[in-house]
NUMIFI-812109 format. One record per residue (C-alpha): residue in one letter; y, z, x. Coordinates in steps of 0.02 Angstrom, whole numbers, plus 50000, padded with zeros to 5 digits. Last residue first. Example, Ala and Ser with C-alpha at 12.3 -4.5 7.8 and 13.67 -1.06 7.14 Angstrom:
! residues 2
s499475035750684/a497755039050615/
//
This chain:
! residues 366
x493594916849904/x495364918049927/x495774916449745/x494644932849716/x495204942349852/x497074941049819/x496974945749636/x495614956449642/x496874966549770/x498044970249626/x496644983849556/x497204995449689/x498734999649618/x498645012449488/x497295020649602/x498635022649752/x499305035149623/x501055036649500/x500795022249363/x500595037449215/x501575050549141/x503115056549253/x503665071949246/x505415078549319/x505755097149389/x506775110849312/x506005130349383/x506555128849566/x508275126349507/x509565119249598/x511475115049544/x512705123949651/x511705120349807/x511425102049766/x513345101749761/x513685107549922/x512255098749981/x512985081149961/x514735086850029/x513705092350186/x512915074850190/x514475068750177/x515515075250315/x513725073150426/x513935055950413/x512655044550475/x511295047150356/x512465037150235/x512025045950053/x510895042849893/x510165053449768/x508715058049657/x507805051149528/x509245043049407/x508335027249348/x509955019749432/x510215029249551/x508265027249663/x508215011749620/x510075008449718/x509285019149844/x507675009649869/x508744994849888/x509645002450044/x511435003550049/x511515021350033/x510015030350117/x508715044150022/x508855060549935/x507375062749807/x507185074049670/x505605080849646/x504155079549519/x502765081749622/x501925065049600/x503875056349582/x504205064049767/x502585058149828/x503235041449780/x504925043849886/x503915048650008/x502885033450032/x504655028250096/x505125011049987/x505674996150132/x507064980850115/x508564990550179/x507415002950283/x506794985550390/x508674980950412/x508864993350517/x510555000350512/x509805012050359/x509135024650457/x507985034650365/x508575045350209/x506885053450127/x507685072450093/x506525081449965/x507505092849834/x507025108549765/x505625111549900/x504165125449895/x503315117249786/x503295100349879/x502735108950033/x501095119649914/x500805100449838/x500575093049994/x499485105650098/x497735097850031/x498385083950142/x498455093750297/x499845100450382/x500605098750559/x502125108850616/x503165120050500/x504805118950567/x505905130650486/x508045128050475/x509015141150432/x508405156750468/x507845148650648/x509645141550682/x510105150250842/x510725132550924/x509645132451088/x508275134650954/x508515123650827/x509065109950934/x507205115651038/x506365111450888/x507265095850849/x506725087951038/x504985094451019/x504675085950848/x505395068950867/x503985059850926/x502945068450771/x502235083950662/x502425088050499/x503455097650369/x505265099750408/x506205114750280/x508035114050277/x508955129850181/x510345129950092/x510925145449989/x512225149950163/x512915131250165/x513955132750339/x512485126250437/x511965112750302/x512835098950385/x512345101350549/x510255101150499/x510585086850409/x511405078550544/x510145082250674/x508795075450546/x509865059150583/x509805059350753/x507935064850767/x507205048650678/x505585054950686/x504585070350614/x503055060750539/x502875067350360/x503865081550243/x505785083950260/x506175096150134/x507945101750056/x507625120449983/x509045127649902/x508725145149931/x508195162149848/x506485164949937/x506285152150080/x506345163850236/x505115176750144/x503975163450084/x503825154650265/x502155165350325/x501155159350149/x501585139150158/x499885136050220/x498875148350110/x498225134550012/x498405132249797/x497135115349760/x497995101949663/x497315089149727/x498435074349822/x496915065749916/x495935062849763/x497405055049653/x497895042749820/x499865043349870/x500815026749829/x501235015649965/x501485001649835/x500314987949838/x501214971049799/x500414953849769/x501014940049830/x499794921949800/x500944908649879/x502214894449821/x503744904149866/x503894910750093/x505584900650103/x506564913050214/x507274919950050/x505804920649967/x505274932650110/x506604943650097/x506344946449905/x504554949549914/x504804964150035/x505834972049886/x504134981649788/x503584987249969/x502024986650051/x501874967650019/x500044959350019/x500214941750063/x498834926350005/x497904913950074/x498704911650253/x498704896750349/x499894882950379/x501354890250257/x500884907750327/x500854902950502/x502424893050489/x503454904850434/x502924918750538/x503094910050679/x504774902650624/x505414920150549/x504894925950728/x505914913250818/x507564918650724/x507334939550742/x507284933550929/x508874922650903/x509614938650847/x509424948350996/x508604961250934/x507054959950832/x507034961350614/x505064965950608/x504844968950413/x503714983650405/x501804986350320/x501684967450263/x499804961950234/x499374943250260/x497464938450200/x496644923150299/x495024916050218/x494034914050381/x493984895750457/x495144895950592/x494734909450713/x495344920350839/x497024910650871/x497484913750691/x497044932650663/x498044936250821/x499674928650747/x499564938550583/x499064955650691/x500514953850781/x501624950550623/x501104964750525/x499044969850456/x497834954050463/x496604955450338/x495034941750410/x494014937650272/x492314928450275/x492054937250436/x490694933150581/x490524951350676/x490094943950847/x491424928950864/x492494941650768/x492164954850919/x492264942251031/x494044935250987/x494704954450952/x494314956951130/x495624942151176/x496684944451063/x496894962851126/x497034958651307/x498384943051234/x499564958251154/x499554966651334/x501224959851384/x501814960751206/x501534979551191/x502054983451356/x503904975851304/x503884982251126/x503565003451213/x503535012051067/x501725017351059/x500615021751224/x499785010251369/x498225018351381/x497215004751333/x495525005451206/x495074990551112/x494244995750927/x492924996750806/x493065004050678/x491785005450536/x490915022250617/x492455033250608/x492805046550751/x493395036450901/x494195046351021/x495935043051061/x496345030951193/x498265029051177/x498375011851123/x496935010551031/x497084993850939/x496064992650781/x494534981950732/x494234989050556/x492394983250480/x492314981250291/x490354975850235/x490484970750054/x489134975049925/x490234988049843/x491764976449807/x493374983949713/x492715001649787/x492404992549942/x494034985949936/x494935001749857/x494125013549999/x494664998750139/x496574999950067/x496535016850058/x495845019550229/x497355006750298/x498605015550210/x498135033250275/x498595025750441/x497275021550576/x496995033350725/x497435021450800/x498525006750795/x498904986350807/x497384983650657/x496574970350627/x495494970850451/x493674960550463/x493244958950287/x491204952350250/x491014947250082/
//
């Protein structure tokens, strides 16, 4: 086989190099080739991508769509050039690009992120796009989330290979390898109720409210791991606000750094803003990192993670939104913590559980 994956972004996720790792793992004489959009023009460093450079940055849906036929365009030759069996086609962009660049390739769907668009008659015309195009087209849907599958019955989307791949961290990226990284925080951390934010620091309004609600909580203390769009803004909160002893910003880490961050945390706060209808339907890779390490997860009321999340009794669930009750939240998690107690899980935990599902899309598409 020869898999051409699109790609709207780079420096690709870790999702998209597990899900070329499992394919060639799945099929060693295939030749996988990403074809990713560079948005910001960062260097290139892997040899199977190849990509369309713009400077045109991330966020911006307006400059995104004006430029959207540029990338069809280049992604046209570079199929024309690279001759697929399998085109993967990763969100909705991607899903409409891998049609207009070719017809005869076995088309494979894969949902990162629902894309529910303001005004609502925009949310309408993409369910018809996206509708139609997998009726008319696709072979088979890979679902990042356990309750994407529900949505898209709704909308009609039934008589159609699914398969889902949870975002589950890989076995041989986790390790279990002691670093130094969390070293310089140990005196800060030592006799507190640790609530960690680890990933892409985003969503700055609701971290705000965290951070607000534990002020008063002397035995809580918020740790952010990562780096992000948000980071600046909540490090200069922290500052203008003289909360360095209680909140600590740890900047970027590296994967061998997981397990040291999840150590050092008693509870791991994964609540994302639950207006969008996207977090309703969507399960945070954190929350499974939070089952590796054996953590108790906060996350967002009215989300279907959430009620998961309750009823096998993993963590917790609150409206991001309120600071009243995220501090009531705390108040209690303060009382109750200890680093020593922690949940195990046996099996079904790594990428590696999943992978296997992917046979099942490949192998009717062929």
């Amino acid at each position: 086989m020869k898999i051409l994956i699109l790609c709207d972004h780079y420096p690709l996720s870790p999702r998209v190099k597990k899900v070329r790792n499992s394919l060639l793992k799945l099929y060693p004489s295939s030749t996988i080739k990403v074809f990713a959009w560079n948005r910001e023009n960062n260097m290139v460093s892997e040899d199977y991508v190849v990509t369309f450079n713009q400077d045109i940055g991330y966020g911006n849906k307006l400059k995104k769509a004006l430029n959207l036929p540029k990338f069809i365009k280049q992604a046209k030759i570079y199929a024309k050039k690279f001759n697929p069996t399998h085109i993967h086609a990763i969100d909705i962009e991607m899903l409409i690009t891998s049609t207009l660049i070719s017809s005869n390739e076995n088309l494979i769907y894969e949902v990162y992120d629902i894309k529910f668009y303001k005004p609502r008659i925009i949310k309408l015309i993409r369910e018809k796009i996206e509708t139609f195009i997998i009726r008319k087209h696709i072979k088979g849907i890979i679902f990042a989330s356990p309750f994407f599958d529900i949505y898209y019955t709704q909308i009609g989307i039934r008589d159609i290979q699914k398969i889902v791949l949870n975002n589950k961290p890989s076995s041989n990226m986790i390790g279990s390898r002691e670093t130094s990284y969390m070293n310089q925080f140990e005196v800060l951390l030592e006799g507190k109720c640790v609530i960690g934010f680890i990933g892409t620091v985003r969503y700055q309004n609701i971290l705000i409210n965290l951070i607000d609600a534990s002020r008063s909580l002397d035995n809580i203390t918020i740790l952010i791991s990562g780096n992000g769009p948000s980071y600046n803004y909540i490090k200069d909160y922290i500052e203008d606000n003289d909360l360095g002893n209680k909140v600590i910003m740890t900047g970027r880490y590296e994967i061998e750094d997981l397990k040291i961050i999840y150590d050092a945390c008693d509870y791991v706060w994964a609540a994302y803003p639950n207006e969008d209808l996207n977090v309703k339907y969507a399960a945070s890779n954190k929350f499974f990192e939070s089952m590796v390490f054996g953590k108790k997860v906060i996350v967002s009321e009215l989300t279907m993670l959430g009620d998961m999340v309750e009823e096998i009794d993993v963590g917790y669930t609150v409206n991001p939104y309120d600071v009243e009750e995220i501090y009531d939240l705390l108040k209690v998690l303060e009382k109750k913590y200890n680093k020593k107690s922690y949940m195990s899980f046996d099996e079904g935990l790594f990428w590696e559980d999943e992978e296997i599902k992917l046979l099942n899309i490949y192998q009717d598409s062929k």
